[in-house]
C-alpha positions in Angstrom: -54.3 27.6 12.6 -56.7 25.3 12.3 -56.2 21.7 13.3 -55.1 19.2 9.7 -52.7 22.1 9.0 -51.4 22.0 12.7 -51.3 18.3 12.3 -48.9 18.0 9.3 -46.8 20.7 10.5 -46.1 18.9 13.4 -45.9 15.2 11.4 -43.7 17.4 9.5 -41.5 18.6 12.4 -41.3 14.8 13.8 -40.0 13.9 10.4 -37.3 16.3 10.2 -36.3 15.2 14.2 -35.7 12.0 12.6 -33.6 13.0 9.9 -32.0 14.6 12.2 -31.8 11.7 14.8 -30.2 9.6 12.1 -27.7 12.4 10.7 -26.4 12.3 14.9 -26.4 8.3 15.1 -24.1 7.7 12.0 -21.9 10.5 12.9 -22.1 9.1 16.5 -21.5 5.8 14.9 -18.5 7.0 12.4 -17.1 9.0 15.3 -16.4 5.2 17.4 -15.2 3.6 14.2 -12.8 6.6 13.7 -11.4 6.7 17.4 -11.2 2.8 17.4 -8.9 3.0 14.5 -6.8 6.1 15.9 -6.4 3.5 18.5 -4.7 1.2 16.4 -2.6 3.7 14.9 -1.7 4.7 18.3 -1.1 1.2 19.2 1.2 0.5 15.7 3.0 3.9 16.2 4.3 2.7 19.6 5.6 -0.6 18.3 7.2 1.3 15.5 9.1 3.5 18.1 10.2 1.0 19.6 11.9 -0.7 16.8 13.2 2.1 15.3 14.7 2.7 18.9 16.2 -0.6 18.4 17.5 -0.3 15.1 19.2 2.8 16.1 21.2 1.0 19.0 22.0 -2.0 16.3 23.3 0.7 13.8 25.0 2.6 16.8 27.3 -0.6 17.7 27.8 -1.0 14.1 30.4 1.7 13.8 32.3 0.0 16.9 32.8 -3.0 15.1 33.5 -1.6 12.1 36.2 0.4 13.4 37.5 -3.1 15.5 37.6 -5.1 12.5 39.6 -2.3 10.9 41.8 -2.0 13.9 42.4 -5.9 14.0 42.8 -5.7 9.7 45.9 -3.1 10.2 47.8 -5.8 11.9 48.3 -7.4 8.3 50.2 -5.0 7.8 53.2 -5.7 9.4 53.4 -9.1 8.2 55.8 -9.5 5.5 56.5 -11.6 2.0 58.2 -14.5 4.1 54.9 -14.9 6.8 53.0 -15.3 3.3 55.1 -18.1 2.0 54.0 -20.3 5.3 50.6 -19.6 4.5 48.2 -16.7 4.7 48.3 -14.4 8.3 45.4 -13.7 9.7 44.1 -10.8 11.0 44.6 -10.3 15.2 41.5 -11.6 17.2 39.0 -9.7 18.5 38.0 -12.0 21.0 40.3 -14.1 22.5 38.5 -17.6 24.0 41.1 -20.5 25.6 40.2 -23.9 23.2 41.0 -26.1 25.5 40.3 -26.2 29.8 42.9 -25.0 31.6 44.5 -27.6 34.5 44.2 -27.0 37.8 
């Protein structure tokens, strides 16, 4: 080979290095942007867990007041036309908190 054509092959090697240099450094570079946001995700996913973990305990309790209200609701009835006439019954408590301080 003689030495301009050695020359430009190897200009011509250097240049494709290059190319190929920047090919690696963007997918170097999109490879961090994707991890950073499969980070996030991860981070998002986690807080969703745990408010769907929530949600399912709120929704879980649900069905026990559900069936106390309906529980304290059969109580009506028993009542008949006469407890009507003095006024409206109301359903038995649930709870049952003293108004006023005891005496000692």
């Amino acid at each position: 080979m003689d030495k301009p054509l050695k020359s430009t092959h190897i200009q011509q090697k250097i240049a494709e290095k290059r190319a190929e240099l920047e090919n690696l450094t963007e997918i170097k570079n999109l490879t961090q942007n994707l991890t950073s946001q499969l980070k996030d995700l991860e981070t998002k996913l986690s807080a969703m867990s745990d408010g769907t973990e929530t949600v399912a305990l709120v929704l879980s309790n649900w069905q026990n007041v559900v069936r106390s209200v309906s529980l304290a609701s059969l109580g009506l009835l028993k009542y008949s036309e006469e407890d009507y006439k003095n006024g409206n019954p109301m359903p038995e408590p649930l709870v049952r908190i003293p108004l006023a301080k005891e005496e000692e």
